[in-house]
C-alpha positions as CSV (number, residue, x, y, z in Angstrom):
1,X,-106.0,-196.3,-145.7
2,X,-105.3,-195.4,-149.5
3,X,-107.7,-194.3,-152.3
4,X,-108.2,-193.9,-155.6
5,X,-110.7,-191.5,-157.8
6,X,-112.9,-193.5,-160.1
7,X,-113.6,-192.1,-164.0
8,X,-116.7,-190.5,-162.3
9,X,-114.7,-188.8,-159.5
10,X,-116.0,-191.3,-156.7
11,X,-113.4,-191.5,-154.2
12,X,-112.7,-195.4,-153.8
13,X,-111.1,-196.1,-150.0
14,X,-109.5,-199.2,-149.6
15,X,-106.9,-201.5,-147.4
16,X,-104.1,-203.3,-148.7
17,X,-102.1,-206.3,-147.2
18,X,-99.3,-208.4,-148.5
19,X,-97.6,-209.1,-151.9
20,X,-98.7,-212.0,-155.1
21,X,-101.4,-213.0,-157.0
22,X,-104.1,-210.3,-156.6
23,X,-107.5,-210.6,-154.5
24,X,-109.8,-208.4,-154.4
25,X,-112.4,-208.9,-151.2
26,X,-115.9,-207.3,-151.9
27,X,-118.2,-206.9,-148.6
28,X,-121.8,-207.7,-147.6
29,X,-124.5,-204.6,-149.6
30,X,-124.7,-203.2,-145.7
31,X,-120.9,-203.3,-144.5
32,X,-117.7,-201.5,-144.1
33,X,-114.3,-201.9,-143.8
34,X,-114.5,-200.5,-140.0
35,X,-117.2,-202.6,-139.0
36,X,-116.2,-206.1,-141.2
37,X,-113.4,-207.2,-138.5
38,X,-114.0,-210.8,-140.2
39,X,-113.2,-209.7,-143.8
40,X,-110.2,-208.0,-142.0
41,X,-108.7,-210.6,-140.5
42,X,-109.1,-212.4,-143.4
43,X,-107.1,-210.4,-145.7
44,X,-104.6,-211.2,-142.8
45,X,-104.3,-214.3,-143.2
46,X,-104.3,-214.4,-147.0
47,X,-101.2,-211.6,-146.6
48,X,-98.6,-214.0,-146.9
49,X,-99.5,-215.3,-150.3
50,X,-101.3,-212.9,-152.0
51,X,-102.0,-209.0,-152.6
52,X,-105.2,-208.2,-151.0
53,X,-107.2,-205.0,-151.0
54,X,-109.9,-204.8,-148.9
55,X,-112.4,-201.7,-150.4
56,X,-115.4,-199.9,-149.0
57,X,-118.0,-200.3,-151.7
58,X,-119.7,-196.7,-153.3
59,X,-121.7,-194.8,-150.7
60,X,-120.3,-197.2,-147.7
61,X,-117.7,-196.6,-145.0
62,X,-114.9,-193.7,-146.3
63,X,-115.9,-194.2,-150.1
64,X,-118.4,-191.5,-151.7
């Protein structure tokens, strides 16, 4: 898990898989990287041709 520190100070987790063009995966309002296995194994199967990160949304999962 990696993170980054928003201009407000929110801490931002987030998952990252592969290497290419950039995709960025935004979950459901209610979900999580721990919980979204789907969006998961997604960004598994796009890791071959693209760099995906796979973030917890504000307030959700690991992110404050």
């Amino acid at each position: 898990m990696l993170n980054v520190i928003s201009k407000d100070s929110t801490k931002i987790d987030y998952d990252k898989y592969g290497e290419g063009p950039v995709i960025i995966m935004v979950g459901g309002a209610f979900q999580h990287r721990a919980i979204d296995e789907n969006m998961s194994h997604l960004a598994e199967l796009l890791a071959p041709y693209f760099y995906v990160i796979h973030y917890d949304r504000r307030g959700r999962g690991d992110s404050g």
